[in-house]
Residue, then its C-alpha position, 0 to 999 in steps of 0.5 A: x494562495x489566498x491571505x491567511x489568518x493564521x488565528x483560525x488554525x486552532x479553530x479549525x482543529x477544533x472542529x475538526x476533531x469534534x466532526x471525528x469523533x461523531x464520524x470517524x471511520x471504524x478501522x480494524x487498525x484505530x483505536x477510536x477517540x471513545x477508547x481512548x478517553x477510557x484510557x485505551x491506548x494504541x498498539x503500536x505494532x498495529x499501528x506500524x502495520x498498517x501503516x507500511x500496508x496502506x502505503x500506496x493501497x487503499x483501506x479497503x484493500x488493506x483491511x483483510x490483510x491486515x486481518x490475516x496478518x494479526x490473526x496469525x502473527x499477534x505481535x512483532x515477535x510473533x512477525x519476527x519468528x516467522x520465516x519470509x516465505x509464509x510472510x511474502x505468501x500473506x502479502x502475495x497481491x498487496x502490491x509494492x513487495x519491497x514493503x514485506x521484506x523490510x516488514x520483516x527486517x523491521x520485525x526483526x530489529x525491533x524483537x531484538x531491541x525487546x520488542x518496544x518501538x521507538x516513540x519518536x519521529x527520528x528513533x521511528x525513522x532509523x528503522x527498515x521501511x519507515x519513511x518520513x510520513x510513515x514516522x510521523x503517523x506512527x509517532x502522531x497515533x501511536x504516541x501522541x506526538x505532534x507530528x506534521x501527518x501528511x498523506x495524499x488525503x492531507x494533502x488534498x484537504x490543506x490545498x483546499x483550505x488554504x487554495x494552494x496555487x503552487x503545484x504538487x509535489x512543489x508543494x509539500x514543504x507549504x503544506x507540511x508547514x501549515x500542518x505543523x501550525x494546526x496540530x493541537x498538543x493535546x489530540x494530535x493522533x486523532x487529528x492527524x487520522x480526522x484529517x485523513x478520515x475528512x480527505x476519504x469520505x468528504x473532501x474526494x478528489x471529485x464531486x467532494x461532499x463540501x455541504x457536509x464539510x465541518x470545515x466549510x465556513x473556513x475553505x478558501x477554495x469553496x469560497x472561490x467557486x471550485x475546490x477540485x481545482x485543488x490540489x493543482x498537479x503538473x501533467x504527468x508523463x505517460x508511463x511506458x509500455x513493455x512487452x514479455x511473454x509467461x510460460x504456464x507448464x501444466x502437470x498431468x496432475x494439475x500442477x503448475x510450473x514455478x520459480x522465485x525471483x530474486x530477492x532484490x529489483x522488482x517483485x524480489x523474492x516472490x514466485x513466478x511462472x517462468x517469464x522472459x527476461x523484462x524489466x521496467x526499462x526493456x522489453x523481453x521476448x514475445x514468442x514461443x520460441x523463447x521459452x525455457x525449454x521445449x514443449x508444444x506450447x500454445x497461445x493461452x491470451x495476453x494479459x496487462x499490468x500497471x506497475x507504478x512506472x511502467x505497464x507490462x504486456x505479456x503473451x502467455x503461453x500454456x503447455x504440458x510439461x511431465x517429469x522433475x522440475x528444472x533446476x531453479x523451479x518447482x511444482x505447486x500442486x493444484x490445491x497449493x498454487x492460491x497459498x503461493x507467493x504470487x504477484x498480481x501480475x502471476x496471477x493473471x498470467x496463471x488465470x489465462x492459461x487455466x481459469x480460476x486455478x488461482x482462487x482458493x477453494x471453499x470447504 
């Protein structure tokens, strides 16, 4: 790492408050730096929420979510009255389902403890669901506390700064500590989210915009000639490939086939085609003949899907199937089968077999 003059650090903070303000993000989540010197505070049950949502997700991604999630439950009491079913169904294709059921349990505790969340890092910390970064975001912006925020973007921006040469994820504890010397006392909600919002819009991963950097003249990897070699990372180990295969049993009506997974391990509580029995570290059945009952099935595509430590193939398999359900499955009804709780993964499975039955309808 190259010297550091530790004096610059509340410069740097200045300006890069001041480049937020001009140019933050308008989130559906934040509560802008104009808001607040009119006296606006943050909702920290918005900020909770969207914080667990953009865990390993996109802000694109999140943003309709997040929509549909205040709009229909306003309040964490609100969240806490509803039942799991209707929340895993909103959730279905946010990925990382482990999220939602402590969404709930957390809901739950804290409408309990009438409705306030705490207002620290460590009270923040005690809940379902919140780790030690999602503590500190919530502490930071909802609170003002003066909390060390550090996500990938933060990560990025504070490696280039200071030309970081201890690889990641060796180098978190070096980065959280410099983060620490830079908040300021007095913004620290908007400089943790400028430093983030600098990470997503000009300091990228690759090709980052550093002629329009407010932090440019302080860059110690600019000043050395190539700032995407920050931050350095160690190789990471291939991910595994497993094999499965999905069963799409089609009703006379158009209905299809489902059952829920269990509500704990991989993709708990949310529904399914049934499937052989894969898992992150085996492989399941690939044939016809290891469908859970008989019918003349027929090969309807394979599909693929990135898990966070594996990828999954499955054949999928596609059949007509009349009378009650199995026991354990049940039938979701054309017009029923987009408002399902299903998993990314379900879908595609689903699409393969009958194109477009996932999507939902207009009018």
């Amino acid at each position: 790492m190259a010297p550091q003059d530790k004096s610059r650090k509340p410069a740097i903070a200045a300006r890069l408050l001041e480049w937020y303000d001009a140019h933050h993000r308008e989130l559906p989540w934040r509560t802008g730096p104009a808001a607040l010197a009119k006296g606006e505070r943050p909702d920290p049950y918005r900020v909770w929420l969207s914080e667990i949502m953009l865990q390993q997700t996109t802000v694109e991604a999140v943003k309709s979510y997040f929509n549909a999630f205040v709009g229909r439950w306003p309040s964490v009491s609100a969240l806490a009255a509803a039942a799991n079913d209707d929340i895993m169904k909103a959730w279905a294709g946010l990925g990382y389902y482990s999220r939602a059921r402590n969404l709930k349990a957390c809901a739950d505790l804290v409408a309990s403890r009438g409705a306030a969340f705490p207002d620290t890092e460590e009270g923040l910390r005690a809940l379902p669901g919140v780790g030690p970064y999602t503590a500190a975001a919530i502490a930071s912006i909802a609170f003002d506390r003066p909390a060390a925020v550090v996500d990938g973007n933060v990560e990025r921006v504070i490696s280039r700064l200071f030309r970081i040469e201890t690889p990641l994820p060796q180098a978190k504890t070096e980065i959280r500590a410099l983060v620490e010397q830079m908040v300021p006392a007095d913004r620290p909600g908007d400089f943790a989210q400028a430093t983030m919002d600098l990470g997503a819009t000009i300091c990228t991963p690759r090709r980052p915009k550093c002629m329009l950097c407010p932090l440019r003249e302080d860059c110690d990897a600019l000043a050395a000639g190539d700032p995407e070699l920050y931050p350095v990372k160690l190789a990471k180990p291939e991910k595994p490939t497993r094999q499965g295969a999905a069963f799409v049993a089609i009703r006379a009506d158009g209905a299809v086939l489902l059952r829920k997974r269990p509500e704990k391990g991989l993709l708990g509580g949310m529904t399914e085609v049934p499937t052989t029995a894969w898992t992150a570290r085996q492989n399941g059945e690939t044939s016809a003949a290891a469908a859970p009952f008989p019918s003349q099935w027929e090969r309807a595509g394979q599909i693929t899907h990135v898990f966070t430590h594996f990828a999954l193939e499955l054949a999928v398999y596609r059949a007509g199937f009349q009378g009650s359900a199995p026991a354990g499955h049940f039938w979701s009804l054309p017009h029923e089968l987009a408002g399902e709780a299903l998993p990314t993964v379900m879908k595609k499975a689903i699409e393969s077999a009958i194109p477009g039955a996932t999507k939902r309808k207009k009018g």
